[in-house]
C-alpha positions in Angstrom: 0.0 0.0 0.0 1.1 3.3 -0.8 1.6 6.1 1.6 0.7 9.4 1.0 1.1 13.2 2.7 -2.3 14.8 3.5 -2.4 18.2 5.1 0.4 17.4 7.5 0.1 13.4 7.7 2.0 10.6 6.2 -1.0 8.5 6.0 -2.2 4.9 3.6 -3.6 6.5 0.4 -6.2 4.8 1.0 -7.1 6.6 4.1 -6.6 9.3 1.9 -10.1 11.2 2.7 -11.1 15.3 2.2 -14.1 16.8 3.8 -17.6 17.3 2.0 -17.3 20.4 1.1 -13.5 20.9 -0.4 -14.0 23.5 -3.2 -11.5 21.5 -5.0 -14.1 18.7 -4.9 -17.1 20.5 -5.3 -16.2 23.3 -7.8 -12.4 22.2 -9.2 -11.1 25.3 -7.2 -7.4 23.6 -7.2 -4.2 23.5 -8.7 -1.8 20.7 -9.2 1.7 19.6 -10.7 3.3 16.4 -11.6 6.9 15.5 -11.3 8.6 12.2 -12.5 10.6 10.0 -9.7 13.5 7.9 -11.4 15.7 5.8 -9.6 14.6 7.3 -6.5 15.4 10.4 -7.7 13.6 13.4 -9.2 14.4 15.5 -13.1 13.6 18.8 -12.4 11.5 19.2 -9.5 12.0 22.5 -9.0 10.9 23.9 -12.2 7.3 21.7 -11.9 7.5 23.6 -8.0 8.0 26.7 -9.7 5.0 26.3 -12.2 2.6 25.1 -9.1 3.3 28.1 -7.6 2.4 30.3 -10.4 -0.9 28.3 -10.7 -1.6 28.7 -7.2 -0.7 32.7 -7.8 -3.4 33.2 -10.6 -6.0 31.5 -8.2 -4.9 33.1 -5.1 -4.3 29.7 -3.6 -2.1 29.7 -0.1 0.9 27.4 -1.3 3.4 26.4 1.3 6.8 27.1 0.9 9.1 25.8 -1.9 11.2 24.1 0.9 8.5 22.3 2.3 7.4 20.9 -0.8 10.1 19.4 -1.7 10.3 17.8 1.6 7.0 16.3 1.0 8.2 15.0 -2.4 11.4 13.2 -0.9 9.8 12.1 2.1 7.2 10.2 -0.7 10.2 8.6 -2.3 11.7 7.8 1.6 8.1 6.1 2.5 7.5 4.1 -0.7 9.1 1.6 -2.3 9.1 2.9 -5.7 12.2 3.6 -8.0 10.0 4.8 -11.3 6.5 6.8 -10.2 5.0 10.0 -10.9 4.5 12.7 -8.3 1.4 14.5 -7.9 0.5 17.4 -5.5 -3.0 18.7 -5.2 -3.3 22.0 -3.7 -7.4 23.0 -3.4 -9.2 25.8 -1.4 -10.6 23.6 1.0 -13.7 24.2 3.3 -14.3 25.1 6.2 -11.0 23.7 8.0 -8.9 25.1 5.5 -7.2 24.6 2.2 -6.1 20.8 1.6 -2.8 19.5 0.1 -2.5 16.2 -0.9 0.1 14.5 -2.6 0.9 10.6 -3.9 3.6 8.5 -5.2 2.0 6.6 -8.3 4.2 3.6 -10.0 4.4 3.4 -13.5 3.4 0.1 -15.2 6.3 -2.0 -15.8 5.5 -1.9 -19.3 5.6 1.3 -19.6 8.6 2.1 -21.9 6.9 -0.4 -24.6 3.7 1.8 -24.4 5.6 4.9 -25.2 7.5 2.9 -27.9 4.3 1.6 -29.5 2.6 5.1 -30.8 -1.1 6.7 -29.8 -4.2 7.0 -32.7 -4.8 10.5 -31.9 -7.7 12.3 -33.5 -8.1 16.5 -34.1 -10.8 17.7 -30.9 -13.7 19.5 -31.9 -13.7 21.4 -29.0 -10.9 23.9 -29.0 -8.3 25.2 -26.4 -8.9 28.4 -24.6 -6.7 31.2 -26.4 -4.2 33.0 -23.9 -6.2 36.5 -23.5 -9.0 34.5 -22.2 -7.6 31.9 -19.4 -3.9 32.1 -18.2 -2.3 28.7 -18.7 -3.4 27.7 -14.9 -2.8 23.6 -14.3 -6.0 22.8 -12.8 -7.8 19.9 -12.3 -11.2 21.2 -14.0 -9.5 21.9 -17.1 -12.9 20.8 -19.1 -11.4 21.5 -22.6 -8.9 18.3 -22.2 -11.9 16.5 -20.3 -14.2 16.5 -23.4 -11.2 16.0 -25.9 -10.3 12.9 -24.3 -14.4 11.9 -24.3 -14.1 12.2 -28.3 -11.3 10.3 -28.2 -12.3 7.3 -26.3 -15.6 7.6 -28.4 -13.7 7.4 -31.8 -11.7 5.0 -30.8 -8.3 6.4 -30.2 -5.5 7.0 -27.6 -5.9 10.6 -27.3 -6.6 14.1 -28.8 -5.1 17.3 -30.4 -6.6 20.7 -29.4 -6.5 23.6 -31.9 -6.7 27.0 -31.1 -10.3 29.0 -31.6 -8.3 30.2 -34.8 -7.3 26.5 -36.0 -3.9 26.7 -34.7 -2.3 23.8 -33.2 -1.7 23.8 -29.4 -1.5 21.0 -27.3 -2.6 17.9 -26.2 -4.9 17.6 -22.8 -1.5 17.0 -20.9 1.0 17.3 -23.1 2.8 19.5 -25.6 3.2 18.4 -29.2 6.4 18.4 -31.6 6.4 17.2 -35.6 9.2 16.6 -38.3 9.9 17.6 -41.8 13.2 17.2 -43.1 15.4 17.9 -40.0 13.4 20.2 -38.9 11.2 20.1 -35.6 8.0 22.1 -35.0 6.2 23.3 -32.1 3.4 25.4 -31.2 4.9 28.8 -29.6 3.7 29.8 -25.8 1.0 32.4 -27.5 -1.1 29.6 -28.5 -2.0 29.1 -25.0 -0.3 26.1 -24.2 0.9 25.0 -21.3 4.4 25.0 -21.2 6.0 21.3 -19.8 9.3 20.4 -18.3 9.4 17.5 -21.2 9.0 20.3 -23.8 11.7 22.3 -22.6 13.9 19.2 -22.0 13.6 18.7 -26.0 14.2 22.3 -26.6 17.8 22.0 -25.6 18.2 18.7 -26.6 17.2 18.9 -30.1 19.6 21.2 -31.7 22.5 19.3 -30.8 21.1 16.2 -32.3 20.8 17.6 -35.6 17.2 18.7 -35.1 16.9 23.3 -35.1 13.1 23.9 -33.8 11.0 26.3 -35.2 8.5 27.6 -32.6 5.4 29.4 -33.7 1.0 29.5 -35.0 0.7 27.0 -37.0 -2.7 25.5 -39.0 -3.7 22.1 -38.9 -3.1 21.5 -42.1 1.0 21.8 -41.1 0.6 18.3 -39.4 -0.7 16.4 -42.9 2.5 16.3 -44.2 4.5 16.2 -41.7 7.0 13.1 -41.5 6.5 11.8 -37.6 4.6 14.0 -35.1 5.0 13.1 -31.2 3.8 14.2 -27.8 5.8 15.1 -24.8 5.5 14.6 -21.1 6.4 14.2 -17.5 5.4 10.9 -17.4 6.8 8.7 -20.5 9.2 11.5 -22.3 8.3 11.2 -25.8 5.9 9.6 -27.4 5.5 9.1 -31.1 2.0 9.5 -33.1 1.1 6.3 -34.9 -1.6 8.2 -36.7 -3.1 11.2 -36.6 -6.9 11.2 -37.8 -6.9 8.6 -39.6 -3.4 9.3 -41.4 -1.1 6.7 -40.7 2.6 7.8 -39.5 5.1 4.8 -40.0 6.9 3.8 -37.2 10.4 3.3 -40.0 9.8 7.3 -39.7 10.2 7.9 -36.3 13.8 8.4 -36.1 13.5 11.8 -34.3 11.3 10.4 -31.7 13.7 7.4 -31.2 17.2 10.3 -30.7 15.2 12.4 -28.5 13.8 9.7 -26.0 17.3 7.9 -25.7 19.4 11.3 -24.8 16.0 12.6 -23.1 16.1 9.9 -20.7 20.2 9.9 -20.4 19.9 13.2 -19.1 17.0 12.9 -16.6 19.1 9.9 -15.1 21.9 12.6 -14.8 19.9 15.4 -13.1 17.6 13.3 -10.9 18.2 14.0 -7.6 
C-alpha cells in the first residue's frame, strides 16, 4: 500500500479522505503539478514547483513554501518503495478547515517504456483550447477542454486528442505538448497559442539542436501536421511519445527516427539530473 502526505500526515492512500465540502471537490477550485521520480530520484523538481506556484498565484491559492514541498516529495520517495513513479500534489481551497494539500507516489506500469514505444491514434478535438487572453495557462484539475477532448477520443476509438486553437492553430494535447518533423526540422506550437508550457517540452528544446534537429517555434494550422514526417507528444510521465496516426493518417513507425534520438538522450539526461 502506498503512503501518501495529506495536510500534515503521512497517512495509507487509501485513508486518503477530504471533507464534503473541499471547493476543489465541489467546484475544481485547485491546482496541481506532476513530477517524474526515477531511480529514486527526481528530473527537475523544481521547475514543476516553480510552475505550481504560479498556478496557485493566478488563483490566489495559499501554497506552502518551496522548501517544504520538496520535503514532501522526498519524504514520498523515503516512505514508498518505488524507484519509477509520478509525483502528484494537489493544492485546493478547501472548506471550512482550510485549504487541503494532498500528494501521492504513483508507480508506472512496468510496461511502460513499450507503451511509449508503440505510438497513440490521436484524433483532431472538436472542441478547442482556450486562447491565452482568455484563461492564463493555470494547471487545474477542472480543465474541461482536455476533459471533453479525451471523451471524443475514447468515443472514436483512439488514444488521445489534439486541441487547436479557436483560430485553427495547433496547441497541445490535454497533458502534453506536441512536436512534428519535416526534413530535420522540428516544429512546435509557440507559448501564444496558449499552451501550457511542460518540463518535457523544454527538456527537448535544448536537446534537439544538438542532435541535428533546429526547432522552429510558432502558430501553425492544422493542415501543417498532414505532411508532416513523424509527429509526437511530450510529457512528464513517459518522455516522448510518437503518433502512430493522426486522424486517420497513418505515421510509420520506419519514420520515427526523431522520436527514437530524443527519448534515448532525453532519458540519459533525466538519469543525470535526478536528484
Amino acid at each position: 500500500m502506498s503512503t501518501a502526505y495529506l495536510d500534515g500526515q503521512w497517512i495509507d492512500e487509501d485513508d486518503a479522505v477530504i471533507p464534503a465540502d473541499d471547493r476543489g471537490f465541489l467546484h475544481g477550485d485547485a491546482v496541481f503539478e506532476t513530477g517524474r521520480l526515477v531511480r529514486g530520484g527526481f528530473f527537475r523538481l523544481g521547475r514543476h514547483l516553480d510552475r505550481l506556484a504560479a498556478s496557485a498565484q493566478a488563483l490566489a491559492l495559499p501554497l506552502p513554501p518551496l522548501a517544504d514541498l520538496l520535503a514532501i516529495a522526498r519524504g514520498l520517495a523515503e516512505r514508498n518503495p518505488f524507484t519509477e513513479a509520478t509525483l502528484r500534489i494537489t493544492l485546493t481551497r478547501g472548506g471550512r478547515r482550510g485549504p487541503t494539500l494532498l500528494a501521492t507516489l504513483t508507480p508506472l506500469p512496468a510496461d511502460w517504456r513499450e507503451r511509449a514505444a508503440a505510438g497513440w491514434r490521436v484524433i483532431t478535438a472538436t472542441v478547442c483550447h482556450p486562447p491565452l487572453d482568455c484563461l492564463p495557462p493555470v494547471k487545474t484539475p477542472g480543465r474541461l477542454h482536455g476533459l471533453v477532448a479525451r471523451a471524443q477520443a475514447r468515443g472514436a476509438g483512439a488514444d488521445d486528442a489534439l486541441l487547436l486553437t479557436p483560430g485553427g492553430d495547433v496547441c497541445e494535447g490535454p497533458t502534453w505538448n506536441i512536436f512534428w518533423r519535416n526534413g530535420d526540422t522540428l516544429y512546435t506550437p509557440s507559448a501564444d497559442t496558449g499552451l501550457l508550457d511542460g518540463v518535457t517540452r523544454a527538456a527537448i528544446l535544448e536537446l534537439a539542436p544538438a542532435l541535428g534537429y533546429p526547432v522552429v517555434q510558432g502558430r501553425f494550422a492544422r493542415g501543417a501536421l498532414d505532411g508532416a514526417d513523424e509527429i509526437f507528444a511530450t510529457m512528464t510521465s513517459s518522455g516522448v511519445v510518437p503518433f502512430s496516426a493522426l486522424d486517420g493518417r497513418a505515421l510509420p513507425a520506419e519514420h520515427r527516427r526523431a522520436a527514437l534520438h530524443l527519448q534515448q538522450d532525453y532519458w540519459k539526461r533525466v538519469g543525470a539530473e535526478a536528484d
